[in-house]
VOKOL-524186 format. One record per atom (N, C-alpha, C, CB): residue in one letter; chain; atom name; x, y, z. Coordinates in steps of 0.05 Angstrom, whole numbers, plus 5000, padded with zeros to 4 digits. Glycine has a CB too. Layout:
# residues N
PT residu chaine atome   xx   yy   zz
PT      A      A    CA    X    Y    Z
...
//
This chain:
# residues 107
PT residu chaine atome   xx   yy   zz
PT      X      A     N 5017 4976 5000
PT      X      A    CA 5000 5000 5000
PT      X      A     C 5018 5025 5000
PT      X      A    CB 4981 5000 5025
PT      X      A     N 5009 5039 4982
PT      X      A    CA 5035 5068 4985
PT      X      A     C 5020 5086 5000
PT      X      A    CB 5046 5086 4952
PT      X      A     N 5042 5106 5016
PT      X      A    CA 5035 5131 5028
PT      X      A     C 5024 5151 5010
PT      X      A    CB 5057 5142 5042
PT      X      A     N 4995 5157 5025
PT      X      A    CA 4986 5182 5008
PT      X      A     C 5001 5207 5009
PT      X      A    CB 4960 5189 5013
PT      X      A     N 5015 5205 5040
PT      X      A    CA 5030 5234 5034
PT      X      A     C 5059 5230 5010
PT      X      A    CB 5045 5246 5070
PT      X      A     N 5065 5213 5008
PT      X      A    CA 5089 5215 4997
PT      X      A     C 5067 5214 4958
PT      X      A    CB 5116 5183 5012
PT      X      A     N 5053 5201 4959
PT      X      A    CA 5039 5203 4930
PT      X      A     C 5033 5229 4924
PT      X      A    CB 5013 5187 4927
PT      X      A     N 5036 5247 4943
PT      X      A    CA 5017 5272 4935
PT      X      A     C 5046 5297 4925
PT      X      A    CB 4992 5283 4971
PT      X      A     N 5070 5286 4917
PT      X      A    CA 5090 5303 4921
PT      X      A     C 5109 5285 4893
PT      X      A    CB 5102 5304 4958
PT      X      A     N 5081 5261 4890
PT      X      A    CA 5099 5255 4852
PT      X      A     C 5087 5271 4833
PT      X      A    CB 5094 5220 4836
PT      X      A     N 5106 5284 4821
PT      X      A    CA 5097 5296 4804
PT      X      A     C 5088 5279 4787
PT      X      A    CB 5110 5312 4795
PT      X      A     N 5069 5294 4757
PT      X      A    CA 5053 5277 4738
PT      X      A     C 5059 5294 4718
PT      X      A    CB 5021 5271 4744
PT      X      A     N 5077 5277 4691
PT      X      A    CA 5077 5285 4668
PT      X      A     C 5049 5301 4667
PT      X      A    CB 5080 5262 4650
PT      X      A     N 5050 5327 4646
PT      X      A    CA 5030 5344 4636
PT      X      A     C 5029 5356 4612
PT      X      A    CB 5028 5361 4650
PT      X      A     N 5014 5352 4592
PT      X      A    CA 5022 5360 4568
PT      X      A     C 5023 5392 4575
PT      X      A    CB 5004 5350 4544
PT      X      A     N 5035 5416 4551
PT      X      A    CA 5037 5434 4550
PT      X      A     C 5016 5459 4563
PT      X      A    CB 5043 5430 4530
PT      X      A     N 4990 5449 4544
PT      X      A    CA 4969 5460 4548
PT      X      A     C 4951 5447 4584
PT      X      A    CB 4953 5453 4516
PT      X      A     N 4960 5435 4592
PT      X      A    CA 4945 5425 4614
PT      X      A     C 4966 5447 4634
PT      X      A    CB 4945 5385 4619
PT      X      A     N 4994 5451 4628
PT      X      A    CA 5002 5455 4655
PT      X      A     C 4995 5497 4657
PT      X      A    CB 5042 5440 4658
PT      X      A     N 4990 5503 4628
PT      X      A    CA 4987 5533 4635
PT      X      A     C 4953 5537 4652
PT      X      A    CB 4989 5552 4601
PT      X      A     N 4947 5508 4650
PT      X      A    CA 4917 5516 4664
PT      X      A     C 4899 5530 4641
PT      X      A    CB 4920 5540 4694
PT      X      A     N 4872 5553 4649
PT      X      A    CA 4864 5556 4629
PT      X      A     C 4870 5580 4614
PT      X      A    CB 4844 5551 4630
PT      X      A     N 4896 5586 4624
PT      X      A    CA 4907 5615 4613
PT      X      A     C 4908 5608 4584
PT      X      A    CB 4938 5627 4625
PT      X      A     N 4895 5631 4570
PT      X      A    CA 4907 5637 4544
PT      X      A     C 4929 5646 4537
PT      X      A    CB 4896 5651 4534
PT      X      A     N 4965 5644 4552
PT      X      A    CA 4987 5664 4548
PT      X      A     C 4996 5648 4530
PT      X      A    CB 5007 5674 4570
PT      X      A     N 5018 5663 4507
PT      X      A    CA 5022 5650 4489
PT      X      A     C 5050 5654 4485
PT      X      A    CB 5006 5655 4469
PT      X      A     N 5059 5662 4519
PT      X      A    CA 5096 5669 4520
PT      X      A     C 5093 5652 4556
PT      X      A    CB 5111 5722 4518
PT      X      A     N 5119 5648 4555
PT      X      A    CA 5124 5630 4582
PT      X      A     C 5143 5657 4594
PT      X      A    CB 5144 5592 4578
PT      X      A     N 5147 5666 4615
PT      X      A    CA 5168 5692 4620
PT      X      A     C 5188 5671 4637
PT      X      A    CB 5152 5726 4640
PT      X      A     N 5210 5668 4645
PT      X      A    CA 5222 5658 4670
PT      X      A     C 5245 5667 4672
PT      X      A    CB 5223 5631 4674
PT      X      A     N 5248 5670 4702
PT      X      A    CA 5270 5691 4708
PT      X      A     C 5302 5677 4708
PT      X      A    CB 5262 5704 4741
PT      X      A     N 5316 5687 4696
PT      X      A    CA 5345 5685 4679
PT      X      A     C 5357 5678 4712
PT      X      A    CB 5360 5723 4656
PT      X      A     N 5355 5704 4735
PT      X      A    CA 5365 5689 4748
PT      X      A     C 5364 5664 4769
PT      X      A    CB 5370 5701 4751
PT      X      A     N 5336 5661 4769
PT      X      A    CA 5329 5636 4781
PT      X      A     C 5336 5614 4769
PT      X      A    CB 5306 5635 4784
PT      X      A     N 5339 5610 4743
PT      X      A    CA 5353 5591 4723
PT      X      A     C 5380 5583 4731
PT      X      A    CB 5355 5602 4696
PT      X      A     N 5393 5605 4734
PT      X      A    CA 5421 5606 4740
PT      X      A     C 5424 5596 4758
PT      X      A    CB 5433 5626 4741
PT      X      A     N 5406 5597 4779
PT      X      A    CA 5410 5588 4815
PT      X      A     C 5411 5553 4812
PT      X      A    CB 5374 5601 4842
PT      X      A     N 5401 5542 4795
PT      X      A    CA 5393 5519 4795
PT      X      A     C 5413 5502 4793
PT      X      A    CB 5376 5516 4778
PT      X      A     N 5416 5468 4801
PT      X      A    CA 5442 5459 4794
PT      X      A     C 5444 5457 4765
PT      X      A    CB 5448 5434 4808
PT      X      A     N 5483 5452 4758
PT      X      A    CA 5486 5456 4746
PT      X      A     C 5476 5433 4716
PT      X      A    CB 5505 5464 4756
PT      X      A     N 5473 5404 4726
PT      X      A    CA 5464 5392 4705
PT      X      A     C 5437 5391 4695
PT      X      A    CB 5471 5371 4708
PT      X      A     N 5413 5412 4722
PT      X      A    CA 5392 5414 4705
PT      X      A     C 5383 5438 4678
PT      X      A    CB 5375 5415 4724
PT      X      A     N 5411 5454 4693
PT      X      A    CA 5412 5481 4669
PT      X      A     C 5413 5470 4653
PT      X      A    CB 5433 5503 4665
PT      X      A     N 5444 5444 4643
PT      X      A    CA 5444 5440 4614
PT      X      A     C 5420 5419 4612
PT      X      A    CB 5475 5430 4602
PT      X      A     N 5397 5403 4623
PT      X      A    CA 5373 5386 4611
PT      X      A     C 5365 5405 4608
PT      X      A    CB 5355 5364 4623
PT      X      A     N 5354 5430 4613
PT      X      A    CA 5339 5453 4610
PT      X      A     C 5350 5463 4582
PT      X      A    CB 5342 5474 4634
PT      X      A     N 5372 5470 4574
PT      X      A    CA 5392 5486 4552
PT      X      A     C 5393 5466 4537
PT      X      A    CB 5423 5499 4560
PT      X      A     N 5384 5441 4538
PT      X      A    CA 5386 5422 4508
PT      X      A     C 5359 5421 4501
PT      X      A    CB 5398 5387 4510
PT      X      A     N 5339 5418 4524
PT      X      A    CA 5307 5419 4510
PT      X      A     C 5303 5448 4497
PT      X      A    CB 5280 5412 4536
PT      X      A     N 5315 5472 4504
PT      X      A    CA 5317 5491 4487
PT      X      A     C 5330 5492 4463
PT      X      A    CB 5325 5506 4497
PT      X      A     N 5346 5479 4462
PT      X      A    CA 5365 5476 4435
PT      X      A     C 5348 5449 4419
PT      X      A    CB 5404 5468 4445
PT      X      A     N 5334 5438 4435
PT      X      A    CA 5316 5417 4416
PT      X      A     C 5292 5428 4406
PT      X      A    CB 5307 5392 4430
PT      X      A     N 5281 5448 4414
PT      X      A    CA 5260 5462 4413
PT      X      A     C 5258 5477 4389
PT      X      A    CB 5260 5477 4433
PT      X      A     N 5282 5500 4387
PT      X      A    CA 5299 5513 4370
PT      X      A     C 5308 5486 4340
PT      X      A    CB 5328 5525 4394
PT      X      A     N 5306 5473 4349
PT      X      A    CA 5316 5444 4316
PT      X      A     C 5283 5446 4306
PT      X      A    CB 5328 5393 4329
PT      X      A     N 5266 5438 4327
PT      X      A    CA 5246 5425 4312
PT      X      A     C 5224 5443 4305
PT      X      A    CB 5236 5401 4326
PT      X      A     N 5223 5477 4316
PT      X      A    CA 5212 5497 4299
PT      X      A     C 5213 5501 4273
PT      X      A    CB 5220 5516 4305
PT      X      A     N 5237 5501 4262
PT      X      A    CA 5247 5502 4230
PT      X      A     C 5251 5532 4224
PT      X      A    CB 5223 5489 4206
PT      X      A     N 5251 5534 4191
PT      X      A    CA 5265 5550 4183
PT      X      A     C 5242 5576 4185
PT      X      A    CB 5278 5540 4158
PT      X      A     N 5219 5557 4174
PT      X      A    CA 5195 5583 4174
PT      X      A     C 5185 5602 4200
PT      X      A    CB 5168 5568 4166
PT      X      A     N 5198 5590 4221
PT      X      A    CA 5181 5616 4245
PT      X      A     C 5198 5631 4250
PT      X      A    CB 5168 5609 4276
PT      X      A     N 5186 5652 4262
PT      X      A    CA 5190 5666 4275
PT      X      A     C 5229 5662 4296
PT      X      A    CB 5162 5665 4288
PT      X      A     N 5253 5677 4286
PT      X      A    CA 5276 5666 4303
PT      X      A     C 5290 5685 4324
PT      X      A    CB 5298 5654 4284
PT      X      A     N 5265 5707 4327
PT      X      A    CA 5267 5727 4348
PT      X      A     C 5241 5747 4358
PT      X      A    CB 5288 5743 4338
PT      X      A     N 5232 5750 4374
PT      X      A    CA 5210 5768 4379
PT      X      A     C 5222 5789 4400
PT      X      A    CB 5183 5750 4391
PT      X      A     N 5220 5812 4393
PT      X      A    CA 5227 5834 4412
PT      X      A     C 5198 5840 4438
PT      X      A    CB 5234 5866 4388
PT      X      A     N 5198 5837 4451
PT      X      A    CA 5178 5832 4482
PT      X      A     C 5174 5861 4487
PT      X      A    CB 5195 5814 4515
PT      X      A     N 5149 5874 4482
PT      X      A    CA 5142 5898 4501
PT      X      A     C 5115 5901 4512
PT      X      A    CB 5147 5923 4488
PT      X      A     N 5126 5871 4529
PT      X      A    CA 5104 5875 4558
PT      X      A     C 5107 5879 4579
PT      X      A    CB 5091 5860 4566
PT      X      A     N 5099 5893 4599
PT      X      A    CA 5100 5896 4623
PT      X      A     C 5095 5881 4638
PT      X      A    CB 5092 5909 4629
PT      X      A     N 5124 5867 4664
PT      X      A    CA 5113 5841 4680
PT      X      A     C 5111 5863 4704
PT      X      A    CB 5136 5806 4686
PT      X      A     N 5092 5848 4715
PT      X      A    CA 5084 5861 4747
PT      X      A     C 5076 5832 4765
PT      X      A    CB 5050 5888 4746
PT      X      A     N 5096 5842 4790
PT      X      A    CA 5098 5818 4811
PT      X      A     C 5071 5818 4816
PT      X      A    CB 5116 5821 4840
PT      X      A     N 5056 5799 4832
PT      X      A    CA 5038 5804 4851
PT      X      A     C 5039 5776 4871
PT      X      A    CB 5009 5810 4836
PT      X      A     N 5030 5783 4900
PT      X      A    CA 5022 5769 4919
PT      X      A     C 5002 5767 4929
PT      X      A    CB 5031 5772 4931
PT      X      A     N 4984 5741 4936
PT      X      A    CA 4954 5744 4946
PT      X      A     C 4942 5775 4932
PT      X      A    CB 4954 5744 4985
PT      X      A     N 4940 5773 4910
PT      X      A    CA 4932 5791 4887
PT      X      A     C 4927 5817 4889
PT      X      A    CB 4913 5783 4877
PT      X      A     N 4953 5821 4900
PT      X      A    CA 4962 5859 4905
PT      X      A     C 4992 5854 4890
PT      X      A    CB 4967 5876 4951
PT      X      A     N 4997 5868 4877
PT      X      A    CA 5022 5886 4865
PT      X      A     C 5037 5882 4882
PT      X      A    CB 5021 5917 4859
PT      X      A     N 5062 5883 4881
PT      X      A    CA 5084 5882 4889
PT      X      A     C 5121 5875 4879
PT      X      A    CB 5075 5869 4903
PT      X      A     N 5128 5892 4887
PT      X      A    CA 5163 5892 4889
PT      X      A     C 5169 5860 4876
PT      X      A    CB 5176 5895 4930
PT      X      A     N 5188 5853 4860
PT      X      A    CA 5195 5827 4848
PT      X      A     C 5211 5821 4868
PT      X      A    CB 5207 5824 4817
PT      X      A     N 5217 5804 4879
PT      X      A    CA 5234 5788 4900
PT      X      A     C 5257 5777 4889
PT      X      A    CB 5219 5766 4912
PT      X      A     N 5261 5769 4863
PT      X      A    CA 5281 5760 4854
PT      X      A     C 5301 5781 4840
PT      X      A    CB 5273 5741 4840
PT      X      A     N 5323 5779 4844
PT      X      A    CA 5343 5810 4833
PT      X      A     C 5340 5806 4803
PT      X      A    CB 5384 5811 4843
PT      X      A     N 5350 5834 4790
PT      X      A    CA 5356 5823 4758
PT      X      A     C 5378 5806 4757
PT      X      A    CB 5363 5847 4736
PT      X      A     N 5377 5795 4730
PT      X      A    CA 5399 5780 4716
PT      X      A     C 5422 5796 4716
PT      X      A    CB 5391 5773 4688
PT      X      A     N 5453 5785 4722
PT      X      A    CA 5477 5801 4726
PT      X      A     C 5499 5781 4714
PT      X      A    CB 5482 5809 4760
PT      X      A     N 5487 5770 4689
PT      X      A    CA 5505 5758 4672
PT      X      A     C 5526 5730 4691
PT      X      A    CB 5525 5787 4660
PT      X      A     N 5509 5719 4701
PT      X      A    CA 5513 5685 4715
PT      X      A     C 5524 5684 4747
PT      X      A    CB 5540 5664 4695
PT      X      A     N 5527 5715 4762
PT      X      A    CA 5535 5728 4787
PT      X      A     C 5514 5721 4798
PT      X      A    CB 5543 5757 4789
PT      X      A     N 5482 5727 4798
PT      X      A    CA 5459 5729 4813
PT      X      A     C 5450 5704 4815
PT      X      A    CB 5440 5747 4803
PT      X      A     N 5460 5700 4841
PT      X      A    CA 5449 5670 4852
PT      X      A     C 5423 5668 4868
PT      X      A    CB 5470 5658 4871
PT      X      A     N 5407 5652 4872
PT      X      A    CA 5384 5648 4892
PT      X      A     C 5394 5631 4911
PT      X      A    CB 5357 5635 4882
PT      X      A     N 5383 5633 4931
PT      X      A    CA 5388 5607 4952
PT      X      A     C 5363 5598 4957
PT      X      A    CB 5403 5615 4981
PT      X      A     N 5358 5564 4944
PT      X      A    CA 5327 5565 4943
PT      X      A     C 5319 5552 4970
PT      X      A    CB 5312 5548 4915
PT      X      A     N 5333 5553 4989
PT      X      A    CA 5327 5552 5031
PT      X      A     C 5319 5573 5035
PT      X      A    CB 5355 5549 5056
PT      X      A     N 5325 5590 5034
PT      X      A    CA 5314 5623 5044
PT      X      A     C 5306 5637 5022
PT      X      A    CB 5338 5643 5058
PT      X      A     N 5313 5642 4995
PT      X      A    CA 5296 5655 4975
PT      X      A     C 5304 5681 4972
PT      X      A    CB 5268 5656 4980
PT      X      A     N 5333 5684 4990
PT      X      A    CA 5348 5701 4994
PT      X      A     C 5370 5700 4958
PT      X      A    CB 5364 5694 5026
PT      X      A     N 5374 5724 4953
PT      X      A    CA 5403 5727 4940
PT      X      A     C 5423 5722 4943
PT      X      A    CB 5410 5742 4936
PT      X      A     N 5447 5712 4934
PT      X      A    CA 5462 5709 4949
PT      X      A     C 5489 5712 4928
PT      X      A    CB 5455 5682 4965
PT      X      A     N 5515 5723 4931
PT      X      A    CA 5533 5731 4909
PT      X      A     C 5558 5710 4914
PT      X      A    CB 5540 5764 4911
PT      X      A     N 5562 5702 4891
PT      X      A    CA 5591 5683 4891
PT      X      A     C 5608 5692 4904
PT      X      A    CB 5606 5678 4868
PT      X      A     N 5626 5670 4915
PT      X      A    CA 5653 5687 4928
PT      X      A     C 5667 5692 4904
PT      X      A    CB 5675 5669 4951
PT      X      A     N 5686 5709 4902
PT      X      A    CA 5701 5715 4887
PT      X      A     C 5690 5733 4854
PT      X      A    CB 5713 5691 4888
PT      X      A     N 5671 5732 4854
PT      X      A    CA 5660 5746 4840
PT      X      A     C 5648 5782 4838
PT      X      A    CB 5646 5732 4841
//
């Protein structure tokens, strides 16, 4: 018999359209440096399904879109301050225990 608490924390394959829910967005936004915080061999499974992504578009679409939308944080659905710093070219780390920033040594 398996534990329901431990069942409730497997994730479940989701196709594309199931996991945006019933949003109509037709751009995914995600933050450069939270990516970066991540270990390092899921960056590159992450950076090859991009680079597989990028193969199997082709020649005909679209191979750049310039973005002028406005993201705005929100919490329990009031506005607010983004919590995560900008991108600082692979320096801006997360610490995902505290959710704090946190800067390389030597950097």
């Amino acid at each position: 018999m398996s534990n329901l608490l431990e069942d409730e924390y497997v994730r479940q394959p989701k196709d594309i359209h199931l996991y945006f829910g019933l949003s109509y967005s037709n751009f995914l936004v995600l933050h450069r440096s939270i990516l970066q915080s991540t270990p390092l061999d899921w960056q590159h499974r992450f950076t090859e399904l991009m680079d597989e992504l990028l193969d199997m578009q082709g020649r005909e679409m679209v191979d750049r879109y310039n973005v002028s939308y406005t993201i705005q944080a929100r919490k329990d659905n009031k506005f607010c301050k983004d919590p995560v710093p900008h991108y600082n070219r692979g320096r801006t780390r997360i610490d995902f225990n505290t959710g704090l920033a946190v800067k390389e040594a030597g950097v």
